[in-house]
N, C-alpha and C positions, 0 to 999 in steps of 0.2 A: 264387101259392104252391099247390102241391099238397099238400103234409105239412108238419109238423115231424120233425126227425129228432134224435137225438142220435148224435155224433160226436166229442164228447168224448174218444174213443181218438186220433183223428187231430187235434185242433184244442185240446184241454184246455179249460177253462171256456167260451171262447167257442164251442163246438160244441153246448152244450147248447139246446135248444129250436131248432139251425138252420133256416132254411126251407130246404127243397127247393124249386127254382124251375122250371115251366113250360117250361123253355128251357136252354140251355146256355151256360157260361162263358165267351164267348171271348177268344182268349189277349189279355191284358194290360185285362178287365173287372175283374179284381180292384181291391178298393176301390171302384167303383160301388155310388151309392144304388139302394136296390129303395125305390122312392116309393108311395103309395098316394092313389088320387086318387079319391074316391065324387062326381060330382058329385052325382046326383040327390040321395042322402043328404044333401049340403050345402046344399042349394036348396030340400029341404022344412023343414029344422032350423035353416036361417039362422046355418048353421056354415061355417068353414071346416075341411075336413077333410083337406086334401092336407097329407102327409108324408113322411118319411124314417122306414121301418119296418124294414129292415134294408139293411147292405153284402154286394156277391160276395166271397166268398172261396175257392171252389173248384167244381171240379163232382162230380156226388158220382159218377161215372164218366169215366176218360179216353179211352174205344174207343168206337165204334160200336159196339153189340150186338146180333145178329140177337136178332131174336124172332118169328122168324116163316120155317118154310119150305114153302110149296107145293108139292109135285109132282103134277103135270099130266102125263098121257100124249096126246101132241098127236094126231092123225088118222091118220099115219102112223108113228105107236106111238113114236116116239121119245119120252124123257124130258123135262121140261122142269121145271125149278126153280127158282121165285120167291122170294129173298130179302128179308124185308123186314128193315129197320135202324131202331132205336130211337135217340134223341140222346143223349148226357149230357143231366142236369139239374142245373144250378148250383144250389151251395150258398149262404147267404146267415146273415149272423151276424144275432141278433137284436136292436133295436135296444137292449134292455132291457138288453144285453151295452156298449151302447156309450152310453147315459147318463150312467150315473155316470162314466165315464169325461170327459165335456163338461163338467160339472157340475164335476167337479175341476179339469179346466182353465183354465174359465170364471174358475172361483171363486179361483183361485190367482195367476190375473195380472189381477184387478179391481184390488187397490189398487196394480198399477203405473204406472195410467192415470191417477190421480185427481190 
């Protein structure tokens, strides 16, 4: 996770607190867990600490974006111009958005098993 973001314009409730991910969405990630795994933190705390901390739900850009252009005059004076290209980074709903969501699910077809 690099940030949180709010996006709430684009996503309504569930956009708020999104993480912005390291990496991009690719097509058909959507609904993917974003896991969180610390072993060391786990191993000194005698916890377990891997989880589901948020799902993809979009990237927060659809284009390659330059961010970067060099120009170079090469030995024989001609121009030379290095593009570089930025990824999207996927967005990711946060898990706190999808809780209470389980928690209601969970909770609503427990007495249909009993």
């Amino acid at each position: 996770m690099t940030r949180t973001v709010d996006v709430s314009d684009r996503f309504g409730p569930a956009g708020e607190n999104a993480m912005e991910l390291s990496f991009p969405a690719l097509m058909g990630a959507s609904g993917a867990p974003v896991m969180f795994n610390e072993l060391l933190l786990a191993s000194r705390m005698g916890k377990h600490t891997m989880g589901i901390v948020g799902v993809i739900i979009a990237n927060a850009s659809y284009h390659l974006l330059p961010t970067q252009i060099a120009s170079v005059l090469t030995d024989d004076n001609k121009l030379y111009e290095e593009v570089r290209f930025m990824l999207p980074q996927a967005l990711a709903v946060s898990v706190k958005h999808l809780r209470p969501m389980y928690d209601r699910a969970m909770n609503a077809g427990a007495g249909q098993y009993s």
